[in-house]
N, CA, C and O atoms as CSV, one atom per row, in Angstrom:
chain,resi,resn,atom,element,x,y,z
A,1,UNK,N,N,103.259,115.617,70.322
A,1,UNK,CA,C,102.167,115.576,71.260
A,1,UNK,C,C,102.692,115.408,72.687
A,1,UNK,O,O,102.313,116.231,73.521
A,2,UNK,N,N,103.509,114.448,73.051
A,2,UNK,CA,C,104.264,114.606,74.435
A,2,UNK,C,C,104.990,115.522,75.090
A,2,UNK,O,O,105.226,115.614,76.295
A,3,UNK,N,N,105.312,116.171,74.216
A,3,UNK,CA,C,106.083,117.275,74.366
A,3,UNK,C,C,105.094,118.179,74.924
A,3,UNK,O,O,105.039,118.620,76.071
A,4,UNK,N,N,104.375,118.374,74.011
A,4,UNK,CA,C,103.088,119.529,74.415
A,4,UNK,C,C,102.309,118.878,75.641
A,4,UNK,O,O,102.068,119.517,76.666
A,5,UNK,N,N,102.011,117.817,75.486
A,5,UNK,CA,C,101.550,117.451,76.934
A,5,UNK,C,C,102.681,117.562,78.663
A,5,UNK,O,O,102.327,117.945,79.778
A,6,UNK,N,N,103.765,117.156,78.287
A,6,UNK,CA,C,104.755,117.785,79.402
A,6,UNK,C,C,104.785,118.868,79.499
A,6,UNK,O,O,105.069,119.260,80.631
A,7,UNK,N,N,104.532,119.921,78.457
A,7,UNK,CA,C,104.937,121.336,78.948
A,7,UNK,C,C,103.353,122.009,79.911
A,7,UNK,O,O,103.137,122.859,80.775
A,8,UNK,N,N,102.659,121.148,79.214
A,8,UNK,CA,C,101.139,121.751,80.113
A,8,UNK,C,C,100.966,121.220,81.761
A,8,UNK,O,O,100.589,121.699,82.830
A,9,UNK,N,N,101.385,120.190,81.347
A,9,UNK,CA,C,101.748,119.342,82.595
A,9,UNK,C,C,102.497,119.971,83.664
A,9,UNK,O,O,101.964,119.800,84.761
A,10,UNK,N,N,103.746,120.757,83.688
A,10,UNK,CA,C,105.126,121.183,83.708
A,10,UNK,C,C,104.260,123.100,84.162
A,10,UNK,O,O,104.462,123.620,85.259
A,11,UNK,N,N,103.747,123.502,83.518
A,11,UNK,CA,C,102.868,125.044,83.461
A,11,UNK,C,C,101.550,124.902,83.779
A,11,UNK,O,O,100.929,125.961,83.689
A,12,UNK,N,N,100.752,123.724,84.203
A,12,UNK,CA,C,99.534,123.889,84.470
A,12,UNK,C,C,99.383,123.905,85.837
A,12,UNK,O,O,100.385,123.552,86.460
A,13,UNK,N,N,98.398,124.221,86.493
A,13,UNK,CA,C,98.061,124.326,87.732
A,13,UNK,C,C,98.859,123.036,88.663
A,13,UNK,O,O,99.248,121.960,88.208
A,14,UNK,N,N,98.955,123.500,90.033
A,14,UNK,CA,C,99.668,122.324,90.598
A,14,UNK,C,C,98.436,122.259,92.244
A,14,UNK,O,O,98.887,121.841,93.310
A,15,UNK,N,N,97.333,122.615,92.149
A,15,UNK,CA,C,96.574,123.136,93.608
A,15,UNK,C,C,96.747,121.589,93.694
A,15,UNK,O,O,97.115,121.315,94.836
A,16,UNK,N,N,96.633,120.582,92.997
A,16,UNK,CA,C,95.911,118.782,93.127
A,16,UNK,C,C,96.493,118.228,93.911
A,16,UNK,O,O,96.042,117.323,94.613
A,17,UNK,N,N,98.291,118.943,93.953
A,17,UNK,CA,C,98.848,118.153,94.895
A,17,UNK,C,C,98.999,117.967,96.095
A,17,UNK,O,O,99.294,116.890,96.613
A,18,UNK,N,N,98.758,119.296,96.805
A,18,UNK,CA,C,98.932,119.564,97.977
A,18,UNK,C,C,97.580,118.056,98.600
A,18,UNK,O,O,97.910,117.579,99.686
A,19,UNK,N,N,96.718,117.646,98.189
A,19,UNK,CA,C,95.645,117.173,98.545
A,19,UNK,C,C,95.581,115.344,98.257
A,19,UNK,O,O,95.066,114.333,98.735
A,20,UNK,N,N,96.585,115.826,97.019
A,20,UNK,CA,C,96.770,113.835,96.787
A,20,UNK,C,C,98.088,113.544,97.904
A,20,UNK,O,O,98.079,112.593,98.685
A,21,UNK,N,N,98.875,114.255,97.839
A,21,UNK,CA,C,99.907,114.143,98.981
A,21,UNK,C,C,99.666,113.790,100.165
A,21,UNK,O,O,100.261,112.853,100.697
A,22,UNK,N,N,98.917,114.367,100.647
A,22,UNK,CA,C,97.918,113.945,101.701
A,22,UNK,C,C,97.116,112.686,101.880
A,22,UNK,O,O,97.130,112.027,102.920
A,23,UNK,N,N,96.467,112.410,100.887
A,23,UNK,CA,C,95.652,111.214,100.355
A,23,UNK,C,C,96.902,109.868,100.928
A,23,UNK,O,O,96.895,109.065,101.861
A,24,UNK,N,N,97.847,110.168,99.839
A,24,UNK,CA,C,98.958,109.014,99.818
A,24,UNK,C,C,99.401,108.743,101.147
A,24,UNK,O,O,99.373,107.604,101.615
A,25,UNK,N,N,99.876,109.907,101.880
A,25,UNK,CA,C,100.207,110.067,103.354
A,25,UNK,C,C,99.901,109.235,104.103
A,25,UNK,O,O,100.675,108.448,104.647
A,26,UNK,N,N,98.398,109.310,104.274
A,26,UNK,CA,C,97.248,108.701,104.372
A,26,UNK,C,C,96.958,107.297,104.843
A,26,UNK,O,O,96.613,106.598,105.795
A,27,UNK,N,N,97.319,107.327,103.562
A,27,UNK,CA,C,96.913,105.642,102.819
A,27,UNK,C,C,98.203,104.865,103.297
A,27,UNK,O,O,97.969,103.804,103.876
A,28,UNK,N,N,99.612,105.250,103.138
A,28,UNK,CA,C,100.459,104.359,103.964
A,28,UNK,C,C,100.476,104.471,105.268
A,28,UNK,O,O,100.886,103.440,105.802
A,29,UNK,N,N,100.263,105.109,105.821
A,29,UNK,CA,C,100.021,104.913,107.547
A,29,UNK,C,C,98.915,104.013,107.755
A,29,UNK,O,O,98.915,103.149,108.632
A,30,UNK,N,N,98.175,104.172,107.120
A,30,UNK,CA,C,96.773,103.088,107.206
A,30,UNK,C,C,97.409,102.154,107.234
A,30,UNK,O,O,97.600,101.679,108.353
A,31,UNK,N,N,98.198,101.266,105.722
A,31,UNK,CA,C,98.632,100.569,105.387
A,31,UNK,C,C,99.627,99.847,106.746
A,31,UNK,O,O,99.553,98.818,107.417
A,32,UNK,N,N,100.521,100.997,106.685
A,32,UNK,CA,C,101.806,100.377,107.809
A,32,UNK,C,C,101.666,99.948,109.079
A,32,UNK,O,O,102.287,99.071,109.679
A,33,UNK,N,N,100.238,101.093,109.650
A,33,UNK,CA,C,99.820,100.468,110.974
A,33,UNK,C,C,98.971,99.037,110.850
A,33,UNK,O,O,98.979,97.976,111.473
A,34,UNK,N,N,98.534,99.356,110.176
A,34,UNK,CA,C,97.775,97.875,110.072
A,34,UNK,C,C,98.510,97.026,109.838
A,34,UNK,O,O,97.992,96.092,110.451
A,35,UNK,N,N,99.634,96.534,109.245
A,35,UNK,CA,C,100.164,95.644,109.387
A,35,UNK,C,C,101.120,95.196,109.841
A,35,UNK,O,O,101.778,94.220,109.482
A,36,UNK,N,N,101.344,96.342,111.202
A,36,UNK,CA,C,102.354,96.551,111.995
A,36,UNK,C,C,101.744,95.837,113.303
A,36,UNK,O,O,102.290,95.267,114.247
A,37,UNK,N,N,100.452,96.081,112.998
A,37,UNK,CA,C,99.471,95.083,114.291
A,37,UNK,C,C,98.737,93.787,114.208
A,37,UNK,O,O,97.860,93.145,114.788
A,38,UNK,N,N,99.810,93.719,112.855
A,38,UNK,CA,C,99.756,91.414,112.558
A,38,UNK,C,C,100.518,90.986,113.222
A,38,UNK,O,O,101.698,91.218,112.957
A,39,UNK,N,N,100.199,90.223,114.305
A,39,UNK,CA,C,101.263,89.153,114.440
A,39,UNK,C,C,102.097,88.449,113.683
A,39,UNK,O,O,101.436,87.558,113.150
A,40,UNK,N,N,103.582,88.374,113.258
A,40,UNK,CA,C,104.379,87.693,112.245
A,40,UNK,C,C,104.997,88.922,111.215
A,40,UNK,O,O,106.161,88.787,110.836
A,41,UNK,N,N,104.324,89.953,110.827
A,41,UNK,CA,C,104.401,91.052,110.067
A,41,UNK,C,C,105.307,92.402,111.072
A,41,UNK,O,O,105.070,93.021,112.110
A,42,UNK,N,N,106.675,92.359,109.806
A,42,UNK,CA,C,106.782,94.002,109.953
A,42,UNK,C,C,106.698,94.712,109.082
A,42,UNK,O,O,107.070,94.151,108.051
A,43,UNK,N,N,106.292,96.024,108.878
A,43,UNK,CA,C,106.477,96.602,108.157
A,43,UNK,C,C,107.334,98.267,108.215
A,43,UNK,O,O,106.905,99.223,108.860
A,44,UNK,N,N,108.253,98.270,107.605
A,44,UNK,CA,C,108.788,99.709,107.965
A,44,UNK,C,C,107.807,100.443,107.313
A,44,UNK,O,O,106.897,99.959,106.641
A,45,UNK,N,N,108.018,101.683,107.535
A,45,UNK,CA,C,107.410,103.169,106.794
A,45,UNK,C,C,108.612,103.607,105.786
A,45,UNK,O,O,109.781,103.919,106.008
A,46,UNK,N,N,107.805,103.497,104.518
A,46,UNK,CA,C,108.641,103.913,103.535
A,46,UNK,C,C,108.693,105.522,103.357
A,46,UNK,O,O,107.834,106.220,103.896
A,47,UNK,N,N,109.957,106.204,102.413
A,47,UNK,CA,C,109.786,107.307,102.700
A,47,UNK,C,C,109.209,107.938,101.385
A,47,UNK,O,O,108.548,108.972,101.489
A,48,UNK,N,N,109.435,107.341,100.083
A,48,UNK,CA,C,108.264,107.503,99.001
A,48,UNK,C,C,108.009,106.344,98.236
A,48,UNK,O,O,108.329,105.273,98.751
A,49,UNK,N,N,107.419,106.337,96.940
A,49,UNK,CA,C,106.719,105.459,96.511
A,49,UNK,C,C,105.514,105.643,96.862
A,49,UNK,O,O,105.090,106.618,97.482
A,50,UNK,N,N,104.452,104.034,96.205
A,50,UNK,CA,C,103.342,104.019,96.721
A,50,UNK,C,C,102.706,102.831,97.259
A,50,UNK,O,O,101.548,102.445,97.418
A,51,UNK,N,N,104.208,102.263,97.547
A,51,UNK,CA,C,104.150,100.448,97.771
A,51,UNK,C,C,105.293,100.494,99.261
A,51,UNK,O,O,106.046,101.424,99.550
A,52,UNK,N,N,105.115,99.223,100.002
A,52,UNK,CA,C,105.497,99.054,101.109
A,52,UNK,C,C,106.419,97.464,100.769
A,52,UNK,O,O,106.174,96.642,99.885
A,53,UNK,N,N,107.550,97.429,101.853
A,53,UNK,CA,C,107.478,96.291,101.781
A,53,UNK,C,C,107.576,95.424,102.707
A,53,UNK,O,O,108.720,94.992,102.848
A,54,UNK,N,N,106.769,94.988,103.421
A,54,UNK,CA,C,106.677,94.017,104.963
A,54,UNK,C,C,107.416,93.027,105.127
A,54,UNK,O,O,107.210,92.347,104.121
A,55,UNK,N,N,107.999,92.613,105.625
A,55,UNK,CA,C,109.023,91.231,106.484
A,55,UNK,C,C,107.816,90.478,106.889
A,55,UNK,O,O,106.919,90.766,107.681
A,56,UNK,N,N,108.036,89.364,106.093
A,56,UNK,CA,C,107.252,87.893,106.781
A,56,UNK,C,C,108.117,87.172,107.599
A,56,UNK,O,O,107.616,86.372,108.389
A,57,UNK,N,N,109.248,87.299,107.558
A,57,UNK,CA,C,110.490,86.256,108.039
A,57,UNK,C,C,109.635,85.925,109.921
A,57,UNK,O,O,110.344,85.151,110.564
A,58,UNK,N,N,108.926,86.186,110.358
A,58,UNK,CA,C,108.712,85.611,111.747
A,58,UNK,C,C,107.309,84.639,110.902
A,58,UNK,O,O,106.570,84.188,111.777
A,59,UNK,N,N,106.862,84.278,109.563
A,59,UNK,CA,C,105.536,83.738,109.537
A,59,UNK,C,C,106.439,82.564,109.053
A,59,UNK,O,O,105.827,81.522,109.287
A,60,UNK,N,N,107.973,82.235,108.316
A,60,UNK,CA,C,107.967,81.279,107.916
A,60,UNK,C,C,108.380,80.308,108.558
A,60,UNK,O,O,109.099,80.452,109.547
A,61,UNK,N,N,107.970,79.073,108.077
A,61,UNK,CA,C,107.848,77.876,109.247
A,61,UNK,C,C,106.533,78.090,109.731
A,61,UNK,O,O,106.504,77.866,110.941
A,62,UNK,N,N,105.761,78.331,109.410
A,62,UNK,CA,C,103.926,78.342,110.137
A,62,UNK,C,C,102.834,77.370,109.448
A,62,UNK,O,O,103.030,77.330,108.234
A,63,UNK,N,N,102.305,76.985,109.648
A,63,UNK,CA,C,101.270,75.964,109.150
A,63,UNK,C,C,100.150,76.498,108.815
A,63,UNK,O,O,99.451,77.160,109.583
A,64,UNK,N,N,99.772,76.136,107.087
A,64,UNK,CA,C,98.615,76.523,107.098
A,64,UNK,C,C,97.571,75.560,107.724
A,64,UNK,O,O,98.066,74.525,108.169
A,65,UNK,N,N,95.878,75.725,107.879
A,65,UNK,CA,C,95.425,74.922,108.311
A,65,UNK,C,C,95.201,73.878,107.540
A,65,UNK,O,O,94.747,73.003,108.277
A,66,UNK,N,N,95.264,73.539,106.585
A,66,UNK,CA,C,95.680,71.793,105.829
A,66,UNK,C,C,97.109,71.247,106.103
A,66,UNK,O,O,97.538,70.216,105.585
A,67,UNK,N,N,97.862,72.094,107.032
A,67,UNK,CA,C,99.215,71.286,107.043
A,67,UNK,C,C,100.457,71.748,106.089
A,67,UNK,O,O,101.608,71.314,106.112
A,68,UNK,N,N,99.919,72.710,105.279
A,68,UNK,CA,C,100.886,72.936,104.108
A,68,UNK,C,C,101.920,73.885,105.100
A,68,UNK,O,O,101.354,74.658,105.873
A,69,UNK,N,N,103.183,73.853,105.098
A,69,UNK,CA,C,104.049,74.918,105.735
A,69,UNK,C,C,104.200,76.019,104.965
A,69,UNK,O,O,104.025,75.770,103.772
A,70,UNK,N,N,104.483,77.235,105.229
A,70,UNK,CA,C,104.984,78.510,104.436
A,70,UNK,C,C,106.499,78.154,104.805
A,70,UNK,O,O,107.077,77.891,105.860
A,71,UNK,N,N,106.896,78.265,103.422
A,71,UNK,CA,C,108.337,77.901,103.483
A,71,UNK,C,C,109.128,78.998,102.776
A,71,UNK,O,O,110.357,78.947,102.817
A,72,UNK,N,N,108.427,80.113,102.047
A,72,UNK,CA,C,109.190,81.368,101.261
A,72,UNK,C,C,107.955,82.261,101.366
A,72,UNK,O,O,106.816,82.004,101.758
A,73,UNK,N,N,108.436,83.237,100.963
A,73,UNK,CA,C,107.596,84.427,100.227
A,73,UNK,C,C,106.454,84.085,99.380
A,73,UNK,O,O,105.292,84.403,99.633
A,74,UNK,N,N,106.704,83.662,98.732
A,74,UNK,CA,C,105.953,82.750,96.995
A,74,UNK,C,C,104.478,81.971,98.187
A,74,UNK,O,O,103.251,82.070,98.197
A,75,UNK,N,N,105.373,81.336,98.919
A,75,UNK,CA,C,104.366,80.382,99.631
A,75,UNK,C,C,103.138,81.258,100.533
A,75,UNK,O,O,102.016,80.849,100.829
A,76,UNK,N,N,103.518,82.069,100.726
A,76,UNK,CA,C,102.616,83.244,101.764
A,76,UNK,C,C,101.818,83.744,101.009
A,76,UNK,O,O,100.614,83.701,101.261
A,77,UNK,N,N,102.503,84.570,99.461
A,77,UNK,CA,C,101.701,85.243,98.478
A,77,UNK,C,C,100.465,84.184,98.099
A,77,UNK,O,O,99.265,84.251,98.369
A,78,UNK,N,N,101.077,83.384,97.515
A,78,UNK,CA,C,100.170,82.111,97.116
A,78,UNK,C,C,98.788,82.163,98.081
A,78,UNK,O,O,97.749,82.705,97.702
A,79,UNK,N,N,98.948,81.512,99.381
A,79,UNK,CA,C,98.309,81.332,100.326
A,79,UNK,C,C,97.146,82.860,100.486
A,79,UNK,O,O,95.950,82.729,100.745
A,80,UNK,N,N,97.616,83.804,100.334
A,80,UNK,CA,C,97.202,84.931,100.719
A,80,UNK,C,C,96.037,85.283,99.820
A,80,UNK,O,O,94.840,85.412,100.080
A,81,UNK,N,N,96.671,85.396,98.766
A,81,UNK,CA,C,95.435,85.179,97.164
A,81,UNK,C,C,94.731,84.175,97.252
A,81,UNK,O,O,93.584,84.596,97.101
A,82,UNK,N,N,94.691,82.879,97.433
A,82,UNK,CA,C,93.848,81.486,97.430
A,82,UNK,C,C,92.990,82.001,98.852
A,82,UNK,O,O,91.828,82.379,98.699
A,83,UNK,N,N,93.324,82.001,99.608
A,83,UNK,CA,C,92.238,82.688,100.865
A,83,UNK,C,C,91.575,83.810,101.168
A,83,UNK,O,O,90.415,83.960,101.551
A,84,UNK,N,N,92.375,84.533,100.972
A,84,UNK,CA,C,92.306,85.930,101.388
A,84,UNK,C,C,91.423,86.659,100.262
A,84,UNK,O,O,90.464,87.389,100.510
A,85,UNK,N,N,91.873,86.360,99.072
A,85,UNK,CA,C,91.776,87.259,98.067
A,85,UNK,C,C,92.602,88.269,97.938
A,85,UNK,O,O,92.325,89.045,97.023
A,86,UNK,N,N,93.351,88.456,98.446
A,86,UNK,CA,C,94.132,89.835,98.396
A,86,UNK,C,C,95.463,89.246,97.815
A,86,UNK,O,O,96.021,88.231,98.233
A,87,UNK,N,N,96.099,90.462,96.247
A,87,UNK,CA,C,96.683,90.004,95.112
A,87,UNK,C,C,98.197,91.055,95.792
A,87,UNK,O,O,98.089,92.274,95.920
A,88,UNK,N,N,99.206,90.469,96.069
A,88,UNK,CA,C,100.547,90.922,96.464
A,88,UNK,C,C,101.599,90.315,95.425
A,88,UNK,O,O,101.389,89.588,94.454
A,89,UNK,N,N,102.628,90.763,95.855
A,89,UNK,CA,C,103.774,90.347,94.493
A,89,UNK,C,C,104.821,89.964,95.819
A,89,UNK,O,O,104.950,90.628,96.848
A,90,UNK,N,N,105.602,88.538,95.420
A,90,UNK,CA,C,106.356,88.197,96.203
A,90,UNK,C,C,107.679,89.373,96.663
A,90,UNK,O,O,107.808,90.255,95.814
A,91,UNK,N,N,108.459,89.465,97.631
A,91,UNK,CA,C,109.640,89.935,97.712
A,91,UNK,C,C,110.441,89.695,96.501
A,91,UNK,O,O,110.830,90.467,95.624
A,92,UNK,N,N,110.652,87.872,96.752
A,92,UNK,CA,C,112.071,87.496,95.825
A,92,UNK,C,C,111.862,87.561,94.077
A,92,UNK,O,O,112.577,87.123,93.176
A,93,UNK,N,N,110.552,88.313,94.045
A,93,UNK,CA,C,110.603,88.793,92.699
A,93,UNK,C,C,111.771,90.607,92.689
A,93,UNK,O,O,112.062,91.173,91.636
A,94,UNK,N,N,112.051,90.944,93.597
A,94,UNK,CA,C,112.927,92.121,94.053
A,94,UNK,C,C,113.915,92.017,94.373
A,94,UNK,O,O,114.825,92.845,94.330
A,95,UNK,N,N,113.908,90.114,95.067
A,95,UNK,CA,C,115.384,90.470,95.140
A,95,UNK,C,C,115.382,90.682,96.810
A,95,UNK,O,O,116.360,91.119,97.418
A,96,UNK,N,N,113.930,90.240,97.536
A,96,UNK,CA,C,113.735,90.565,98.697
A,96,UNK,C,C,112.898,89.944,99.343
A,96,UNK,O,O,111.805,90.380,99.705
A,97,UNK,N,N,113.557,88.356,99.637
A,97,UNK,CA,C,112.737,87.561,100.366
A,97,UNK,C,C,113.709,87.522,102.057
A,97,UNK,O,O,114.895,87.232,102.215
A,98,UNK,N,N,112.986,87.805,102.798
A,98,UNK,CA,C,111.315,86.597,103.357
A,98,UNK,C,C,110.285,88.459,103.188
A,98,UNK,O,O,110.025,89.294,104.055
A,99,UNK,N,N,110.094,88.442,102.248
A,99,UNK,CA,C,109.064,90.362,102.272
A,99,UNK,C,C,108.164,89.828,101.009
A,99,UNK,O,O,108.472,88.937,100.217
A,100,UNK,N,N,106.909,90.652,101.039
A,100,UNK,CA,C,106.131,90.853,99.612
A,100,UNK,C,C,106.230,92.445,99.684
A,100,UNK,O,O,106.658,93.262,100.500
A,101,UNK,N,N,105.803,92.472,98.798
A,101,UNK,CA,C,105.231,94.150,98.284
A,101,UNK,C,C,103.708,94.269,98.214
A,101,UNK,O,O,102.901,93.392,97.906
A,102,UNK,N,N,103.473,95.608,98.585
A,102,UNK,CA,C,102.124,95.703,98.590
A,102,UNK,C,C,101.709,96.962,98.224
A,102,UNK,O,O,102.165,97.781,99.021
A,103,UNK,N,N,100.904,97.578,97.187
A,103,UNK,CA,C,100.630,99.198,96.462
A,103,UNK,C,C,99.808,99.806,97.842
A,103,UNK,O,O,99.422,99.039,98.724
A,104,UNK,N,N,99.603,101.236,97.905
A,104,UNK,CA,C,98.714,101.865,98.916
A,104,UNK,C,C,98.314,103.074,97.750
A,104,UNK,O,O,98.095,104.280,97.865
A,105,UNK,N,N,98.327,102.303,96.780
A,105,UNK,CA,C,97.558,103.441,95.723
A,105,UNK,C,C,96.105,102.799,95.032
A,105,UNK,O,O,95.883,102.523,93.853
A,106,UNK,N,N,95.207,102.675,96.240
A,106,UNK,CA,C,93.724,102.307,95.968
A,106,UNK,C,C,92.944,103.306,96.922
A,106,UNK,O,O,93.563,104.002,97.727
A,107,UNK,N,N,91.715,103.348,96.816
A,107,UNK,CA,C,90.837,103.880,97.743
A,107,UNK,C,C,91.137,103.059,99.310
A,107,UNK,O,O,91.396,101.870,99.498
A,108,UNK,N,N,90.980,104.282,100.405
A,108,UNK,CA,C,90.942,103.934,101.819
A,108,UNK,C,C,90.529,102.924,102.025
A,108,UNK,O,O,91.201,102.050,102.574
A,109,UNK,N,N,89.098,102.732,101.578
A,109,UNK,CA,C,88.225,101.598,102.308
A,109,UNK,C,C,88.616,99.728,101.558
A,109,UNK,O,O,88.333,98.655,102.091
A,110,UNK,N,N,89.346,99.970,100.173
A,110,UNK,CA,C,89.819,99.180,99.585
A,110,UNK,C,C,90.680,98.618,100.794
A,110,UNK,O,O,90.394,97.765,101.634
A,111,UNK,N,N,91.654,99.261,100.635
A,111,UNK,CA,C,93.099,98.939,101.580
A,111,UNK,C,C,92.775,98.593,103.178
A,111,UNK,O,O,93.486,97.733,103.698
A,112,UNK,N,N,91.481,99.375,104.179
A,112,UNK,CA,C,91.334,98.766,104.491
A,112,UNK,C,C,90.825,97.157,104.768
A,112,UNK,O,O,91.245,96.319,105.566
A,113,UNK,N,N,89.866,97.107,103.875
A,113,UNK,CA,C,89.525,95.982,103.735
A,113,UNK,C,C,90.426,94.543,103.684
A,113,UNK,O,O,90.167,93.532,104.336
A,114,UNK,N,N,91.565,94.726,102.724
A,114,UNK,CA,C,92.696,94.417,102.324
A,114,UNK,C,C,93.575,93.842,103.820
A,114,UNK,O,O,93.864,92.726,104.251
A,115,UNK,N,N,93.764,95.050,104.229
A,115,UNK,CA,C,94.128,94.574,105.595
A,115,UNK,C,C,93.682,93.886,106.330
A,115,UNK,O,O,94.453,93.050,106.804
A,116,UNK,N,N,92.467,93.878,106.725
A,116,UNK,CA,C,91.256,93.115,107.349
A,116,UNK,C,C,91.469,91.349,106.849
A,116,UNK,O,O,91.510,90.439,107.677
A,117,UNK,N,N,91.604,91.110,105.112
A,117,UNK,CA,C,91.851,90.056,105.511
A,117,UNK,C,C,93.231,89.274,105.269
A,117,UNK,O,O,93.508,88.078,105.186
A,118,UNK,N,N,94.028,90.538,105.187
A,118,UNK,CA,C,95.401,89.846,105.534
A,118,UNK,C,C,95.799,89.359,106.910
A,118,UNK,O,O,96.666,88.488,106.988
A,119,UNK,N,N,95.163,89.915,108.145
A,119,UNK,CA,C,95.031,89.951,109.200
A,119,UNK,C,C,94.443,88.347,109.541
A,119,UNK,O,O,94.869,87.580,110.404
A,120,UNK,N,N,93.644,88.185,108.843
A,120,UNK,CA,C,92.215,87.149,109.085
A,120,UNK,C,C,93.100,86.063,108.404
A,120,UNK,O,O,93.153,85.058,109.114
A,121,UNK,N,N,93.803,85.952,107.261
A,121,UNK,CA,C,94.725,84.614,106.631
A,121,UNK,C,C,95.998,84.783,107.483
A,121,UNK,O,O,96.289,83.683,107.953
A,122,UNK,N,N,96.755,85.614,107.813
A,122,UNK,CA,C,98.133,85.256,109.001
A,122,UNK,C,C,97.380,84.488,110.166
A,122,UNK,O,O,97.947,83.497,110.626
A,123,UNK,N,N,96.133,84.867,110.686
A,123,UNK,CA,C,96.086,84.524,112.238
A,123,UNK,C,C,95.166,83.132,111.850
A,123,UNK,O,O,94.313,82.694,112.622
A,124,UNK,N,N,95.505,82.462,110.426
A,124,UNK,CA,C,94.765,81.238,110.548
A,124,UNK,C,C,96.008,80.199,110.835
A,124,UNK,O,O,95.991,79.046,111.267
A,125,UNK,N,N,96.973,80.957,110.473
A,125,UNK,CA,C,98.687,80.196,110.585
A,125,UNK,C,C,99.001,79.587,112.028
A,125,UNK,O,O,98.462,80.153,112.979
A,126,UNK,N,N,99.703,78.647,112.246
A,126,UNK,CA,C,100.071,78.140,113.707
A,126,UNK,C,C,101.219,77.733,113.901
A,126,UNK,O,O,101.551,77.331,115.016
């Protein structure tokens, strides 16, 4: 059955891509600018995939507003999900701290949103 499904896969029409390519395109520029215009956040532009991975290293050492410090990656992710709502995977699960990872394979208005309140939990930091 896999077999036969790769070969259809492999010989079937390819018009979808020209248009999800685009989509994805898209969706990380959304992604990258937006969080290229957080204070504390960089993010490079990746050149594929469908995930990014941003530098926190200017947020650590910041205070949340109870006093708790961000002291790693873990500590930001944490913070980010408990406030924000928005679900990221640390860097040093990669092997790449002071960074999280973040997918840009959801709908536009998702990701923006996403951004919106990643934006809204960094700028509660001091």
């Amino acid at each position: 059955m896999a077999q036969y499904a790769a070969i259809a896969a492999l010989d079937g029409p390819l018009d979808f891509m020209a248009e999800n390519c685009a989509a994805f395109a898209r969706r990380r520029q959304l992604v990258c600018n937006a969080l290229n215009n957080i204070d504390g956040i960089d993010c490079p532009l990746p050149e594929g995939a469908f995930y990014v991975y941003p530098s926190i290293a200017k947020l650590i050492g910041k205070k949340q507003p109870d006093g708790k410090i961000i002291e790693s990656d873990s500590d930001f992710v944490s913070y980010l999900l408990e406030v924000g709502e928005v679900a990221v995977v640390p860097g040093v699960a990669f092997g790449l701290s002071p960074y999280f990872r973040i997918s840009y394979a959801a709908a536009d208005d998702v990701l923006a949103d996403a951004m919106q309140r990643i934006a809204k939990v960094t700028a509660s930091l001091s």
